[in-house]
N, C-alpha and C positions, 0 to 999 in steps of 0.2 A: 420418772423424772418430770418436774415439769420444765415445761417451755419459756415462759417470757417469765424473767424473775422480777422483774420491776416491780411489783407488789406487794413482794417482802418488807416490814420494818421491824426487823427483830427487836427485842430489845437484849440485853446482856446483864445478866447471863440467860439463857435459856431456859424459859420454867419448864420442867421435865417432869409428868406423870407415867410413874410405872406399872402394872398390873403383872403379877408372879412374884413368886419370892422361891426359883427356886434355881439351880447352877445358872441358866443364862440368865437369868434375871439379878444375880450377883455381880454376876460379870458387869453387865451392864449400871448397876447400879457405882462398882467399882470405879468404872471406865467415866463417867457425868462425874464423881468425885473430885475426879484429880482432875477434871479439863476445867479452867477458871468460865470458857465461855458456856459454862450449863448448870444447873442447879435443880439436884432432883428437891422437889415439893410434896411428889404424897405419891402412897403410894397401898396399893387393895391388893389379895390375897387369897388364896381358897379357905384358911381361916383365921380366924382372928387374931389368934395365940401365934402364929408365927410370923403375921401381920405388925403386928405389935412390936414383936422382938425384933423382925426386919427394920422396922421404922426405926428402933434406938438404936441400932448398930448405923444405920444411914443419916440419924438428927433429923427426920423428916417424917411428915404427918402420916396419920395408917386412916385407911377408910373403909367402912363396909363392904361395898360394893364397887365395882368398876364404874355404873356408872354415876356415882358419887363424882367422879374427878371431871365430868363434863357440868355437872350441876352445880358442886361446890367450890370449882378450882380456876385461879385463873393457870392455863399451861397452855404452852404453845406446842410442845409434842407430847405425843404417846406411846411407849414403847408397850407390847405387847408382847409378853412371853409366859403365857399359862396354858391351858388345855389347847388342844386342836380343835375340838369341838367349837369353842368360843373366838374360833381369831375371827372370821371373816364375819360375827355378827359385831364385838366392840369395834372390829378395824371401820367399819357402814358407820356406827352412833360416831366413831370419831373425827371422820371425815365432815359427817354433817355437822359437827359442832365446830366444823372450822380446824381444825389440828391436826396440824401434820403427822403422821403415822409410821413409824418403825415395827414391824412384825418379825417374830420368828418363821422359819418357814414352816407348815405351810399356810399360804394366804388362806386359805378357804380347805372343805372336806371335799368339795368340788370346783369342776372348772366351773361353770355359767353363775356361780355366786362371786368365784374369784374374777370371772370377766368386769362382771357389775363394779365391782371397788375398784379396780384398774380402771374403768372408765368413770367415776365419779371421782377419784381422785384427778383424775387429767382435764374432768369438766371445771370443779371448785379448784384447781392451780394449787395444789396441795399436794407436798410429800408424801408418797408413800415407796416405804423401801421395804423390800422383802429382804430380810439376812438371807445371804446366802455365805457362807462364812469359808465351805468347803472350798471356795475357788480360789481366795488369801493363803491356802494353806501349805505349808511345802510340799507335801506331796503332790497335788495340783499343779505348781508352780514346775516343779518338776520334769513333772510329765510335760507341760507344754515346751518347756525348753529342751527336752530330749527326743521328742513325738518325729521332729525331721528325724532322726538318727535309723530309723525303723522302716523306714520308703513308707509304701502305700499300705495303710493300715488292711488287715483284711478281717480279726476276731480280736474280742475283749472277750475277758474274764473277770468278774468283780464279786468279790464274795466276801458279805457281812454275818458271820458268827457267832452270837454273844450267848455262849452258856450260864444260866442263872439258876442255882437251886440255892434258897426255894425262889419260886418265881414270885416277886412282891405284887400284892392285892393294890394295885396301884393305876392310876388313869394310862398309863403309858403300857399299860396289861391289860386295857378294854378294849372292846371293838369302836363302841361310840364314843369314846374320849379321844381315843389316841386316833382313831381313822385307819383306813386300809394300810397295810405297811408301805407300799410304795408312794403311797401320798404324803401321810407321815413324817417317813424317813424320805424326803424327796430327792434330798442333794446326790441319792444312788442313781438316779434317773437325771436330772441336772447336772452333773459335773460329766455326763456324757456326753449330752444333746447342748451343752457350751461348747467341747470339743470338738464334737463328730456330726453336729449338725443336725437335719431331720430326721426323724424317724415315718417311715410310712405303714409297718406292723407289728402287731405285737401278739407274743400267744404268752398267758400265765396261767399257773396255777399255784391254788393256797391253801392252807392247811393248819389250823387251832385244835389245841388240846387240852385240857383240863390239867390242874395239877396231878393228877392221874394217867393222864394218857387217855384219856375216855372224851368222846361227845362230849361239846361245850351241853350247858345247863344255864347258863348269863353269858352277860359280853363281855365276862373276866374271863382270860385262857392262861394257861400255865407256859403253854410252847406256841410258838406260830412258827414257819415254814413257807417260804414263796420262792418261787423259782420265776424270772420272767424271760423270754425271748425277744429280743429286739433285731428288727432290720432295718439300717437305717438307706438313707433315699440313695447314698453312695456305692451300695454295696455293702457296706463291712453288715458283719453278725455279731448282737454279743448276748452273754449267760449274766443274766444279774442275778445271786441269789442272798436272801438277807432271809435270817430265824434268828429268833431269841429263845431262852427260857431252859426248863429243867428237863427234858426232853435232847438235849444238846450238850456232849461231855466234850466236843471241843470247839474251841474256837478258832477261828478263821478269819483273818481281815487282806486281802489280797486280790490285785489288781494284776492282770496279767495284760498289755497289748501287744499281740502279733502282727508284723508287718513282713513284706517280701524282702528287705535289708536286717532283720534284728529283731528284738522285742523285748520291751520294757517291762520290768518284774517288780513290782512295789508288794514286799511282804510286810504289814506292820509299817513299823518306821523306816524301815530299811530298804534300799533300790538298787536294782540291777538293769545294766544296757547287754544282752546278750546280743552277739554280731560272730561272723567268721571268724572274726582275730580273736574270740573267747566272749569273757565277761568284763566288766568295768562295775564298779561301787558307783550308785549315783548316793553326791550329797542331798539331803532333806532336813528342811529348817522343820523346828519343834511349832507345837500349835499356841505353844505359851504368848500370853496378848492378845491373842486374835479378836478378840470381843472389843477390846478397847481398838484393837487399828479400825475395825469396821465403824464403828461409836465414832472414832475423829472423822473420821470419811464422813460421814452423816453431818455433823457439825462443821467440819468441810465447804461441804456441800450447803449448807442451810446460810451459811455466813458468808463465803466468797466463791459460791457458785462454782469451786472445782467438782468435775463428772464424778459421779461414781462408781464403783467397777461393774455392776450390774444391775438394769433393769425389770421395773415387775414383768413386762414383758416376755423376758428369758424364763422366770420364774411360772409364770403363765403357762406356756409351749410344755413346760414340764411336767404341770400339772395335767394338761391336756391329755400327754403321752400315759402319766400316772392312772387317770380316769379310764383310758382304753387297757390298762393290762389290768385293774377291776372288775370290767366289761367282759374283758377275756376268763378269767378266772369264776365268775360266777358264770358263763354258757358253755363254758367248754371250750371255746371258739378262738379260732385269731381274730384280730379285730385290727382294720384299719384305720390309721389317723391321719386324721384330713391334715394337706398342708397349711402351714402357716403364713401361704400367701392368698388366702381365703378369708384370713378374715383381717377386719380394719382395724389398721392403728389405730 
């Protein structure tokens, strides 16, 4: 977020360069469609052919390369949603050319590159928002408003499932595109440490398979596998585990929080308040929009200074946490994380 906005003078509608063309990058393009204050302008790709076909379905210019839209383009933001490998180096060029910056998460493959852009964003008074979309969502929404219902938390359970055969030969199936899974996939690790606050250790381990089941040969795997251990600085304990791929015949999407009153059971889309008097049905809104509510937040935000629901900050803390159960996971080791009152805003 920055601080003093006085410096702003938008003009209207918003010139908006995109980079990705692929689900949130639709979204997104969608969501600047229909809002009169933004107009996406151009827009790069991993290749040209779908570049192209992007641009006609959006009436807006395709370009080479990402950083064509700093060199050729006048835009005042940049939405980034293509490889992981590449966010935290366009989100740096975008900053420095002045333009405010919208990211998928995660900012960076590490924390001390994602520090660097939080703080050059905050030094040039420059937007930059890390999506974090998970926390809009009803299930999230949910859980916070049910979370008193359970007393004092004391274990979570959270487990991501996604069986895929065959597994696609795709960036989102390499080690060096996609990044470690809990970096990656961060919002597993973020929609806790929003809730539940610090974490001080962490023990993981992780595990890639070949379309075969055999010893990776490349940084394309068929299955991956991660279990991580969290303790956070309160007390509570929790299991996060996330695998993809062909290795995996079923799926699992389920959050469990036990507390000393009840305990919140989010299967899917579906939720339960379990207490002494039984069960209860919790309602959970669908995910449908989510891109476009975050998208007006932004624009929101850019135009009349209302807050946004979360900081790179938070996104930060996540990463940080994400980086120690990497740590862990290649020495064997638990690894502790330094608090987050160590280091400067």
């Amino acid at each position: 977020m920055i601080g003093d906005r006085n410096y702003l003078s938008l003009q209207s509608p918003l010139r908006v360069g995109l980079i990705g063309t692929g689900y949130a990058a639709k979204a997104r393009a969608d969501a600047f469609r229909c809002d009169p204050r933004s107009q996406l302008v151009a827009i790069t790709g991993h290749t040209p052919e779908r570049t192209d076909e992007f641009a006609q379905i959006y009436q807006t210019e395709s370009y080479d390369h990402w950083m064509d839209l700093f060199t050729q383009v006048e835009l005042d933001l940049v939405v980034i949603a293509n490889v992981n490998q590449l966010h935290g180096t366009i989100a740096k060029a975008a900053l420095l050319a002045g333009k405010h910056v919208v990211v998928e998460y995660p900012l960076a493959l590490n924390w001390s590159e994602a520090r660097d852009i939080v703080a050059l964003a905050h030094t040039n008074r420059l937007l930059l928002h890390v999506e974090h979309i998970e926390l809009l969502g009803g299930l999230h929404q949910s859980l916070l408003q049910n979370l008193p219902s359970v007393g004092s938390v004391c274990y979570i359970r959270y487990a991501t499932l996604t069986p895929q055969r065959p597994a696609p030969r795709k960036w989102n199936y390499n080690q060096e595109l996609f990044g470690f899974p809990y970096i990656a996939a961060l919002s597993r690790i973020h929609r806790l440490t929003h809730t539940f606050g610090e974490v001080t250790e962490v023990n993981c381990t992780s595990h890639f398979w070949d379309p075969m089941g055999q010893p990776l040969q490349d940084s394309y795997y068929g299955t991956c596998l991660c279990s991580l251990q969290l303790q956070f600085a309160s007390g509570i304990k929790a299991d996060v585990l996330y695998g993809k791929g062909e290795c995996l015949w079923q799926g699992d999407r389920r959050m469990e929080i036990h507390g000393t009153q009840g305990a919140l059971i989010f299967n899917g889309d579906e939720g339960l308040l379990l207490n002494h008097g039984g069960q209860q049905p919790l309602r959970i809104e669908g995910r449908r929009g989510i891109f476009a509510k975050d998208t007006a937040m932004v624009l929101d935000y850019l135009y009349d200074g209302t807050p946004l629901y979360v900081q790179p900050q938070s996104s930060l803390y996540a990463l940080q946490v994400a980086e120690a159960a990497h740590q862990s996971a290649l020495t064997g080791q638990r690894v502790r994380v330094e608090s987050i009152a160590n280091h400067s805003p």
